[in-house]
N, C-alpha and C positions, 0 to 999 in steps of 0.2 A: 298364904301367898303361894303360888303354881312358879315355879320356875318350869319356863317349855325352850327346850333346843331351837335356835333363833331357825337353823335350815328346816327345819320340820315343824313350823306354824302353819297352820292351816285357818281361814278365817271363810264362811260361807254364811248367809244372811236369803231373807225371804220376806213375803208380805205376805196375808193369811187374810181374808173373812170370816169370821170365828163365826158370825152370823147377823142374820137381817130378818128380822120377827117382827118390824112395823106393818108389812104386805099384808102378813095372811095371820097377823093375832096372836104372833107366839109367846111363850111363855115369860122371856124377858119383858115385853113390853104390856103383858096384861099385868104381870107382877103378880101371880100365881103360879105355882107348879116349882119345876125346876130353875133355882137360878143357878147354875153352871152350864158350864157348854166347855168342851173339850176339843180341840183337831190335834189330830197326831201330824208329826212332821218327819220328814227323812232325808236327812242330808244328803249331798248330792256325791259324796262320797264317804267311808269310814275314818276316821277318828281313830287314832292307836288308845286312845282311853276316852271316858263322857269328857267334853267338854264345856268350857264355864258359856251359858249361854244370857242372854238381856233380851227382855223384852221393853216393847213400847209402845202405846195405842198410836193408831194412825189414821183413825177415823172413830171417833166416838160422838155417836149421835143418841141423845137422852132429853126424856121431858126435864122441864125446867122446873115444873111444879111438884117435886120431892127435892128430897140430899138425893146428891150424886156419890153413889160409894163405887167403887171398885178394887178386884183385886186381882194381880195378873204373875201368875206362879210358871215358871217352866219345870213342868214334875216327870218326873221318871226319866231322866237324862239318862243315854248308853252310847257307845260309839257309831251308833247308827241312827240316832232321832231322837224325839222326846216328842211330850206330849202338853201342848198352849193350853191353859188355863184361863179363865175370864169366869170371877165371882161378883155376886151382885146380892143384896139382902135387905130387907123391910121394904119400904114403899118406891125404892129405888125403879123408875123404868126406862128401859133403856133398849131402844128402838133396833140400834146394830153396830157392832166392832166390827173394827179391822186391827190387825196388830202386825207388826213387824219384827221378825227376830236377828239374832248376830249371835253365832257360836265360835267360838276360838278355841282351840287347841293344838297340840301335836299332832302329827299325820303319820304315817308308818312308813318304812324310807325301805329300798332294795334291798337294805343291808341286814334287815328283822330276821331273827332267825326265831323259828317258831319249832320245839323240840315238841314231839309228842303230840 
């Protein structure tokens, strides 16, 4: 459990195209090669620490003829961004994401005294 000082929450959110590989044959949707796809993000301001972030699809477009797997990690959290994750593996194909995120945390207030 995070306990965050109720004056210094800070709550910032965003929508992302992780990607769309139906057009031009990409690797998600051949189901060969690479199935990750990474974007980095950057919040619209700093974070006095990482904060807890969620993600959530918001457009997931996938053949119907495999399992649908997915996996959606927010890795490398810092006070300034992190970076969306979208996994997918075996026969799974899957045309294009969109994903949505929400980070919450403390914010750094006038009062931070930063020694050194």
């Amino acid at each position: 459990m995070r306990r965050l000082n109720a004056s210094l929450i800070g709550i910032d959110q965003g929508e992302v195209e992780v990607f769309s590989d139906f057009a031009d044959g990409g690797d998600m949707w051949t189901g060969s090669g690479a199935r990750e796809r990474r974007r980095a993000v950057r919040f619209s301001e700093p974070f006095r620490a990482p904060p807890s972030v969620q993600l959530t699809l918001t457009l997931w477009d996938m053949d119907h003829s495999a399992n649908i797997r997915a996996d959606l990690q927010a890795e490398n959290v810092s006070e300034t961004g992190f970076e969306m994750v979208f996994r997918t593996w075996s026969d799974s194909r899957i045309a294009r994401v969109r994903m949505a995120w929400l980070a919450i945390g403390e914010l750094g207030s006038e009062e931070d005294w930063e020694l050194y």
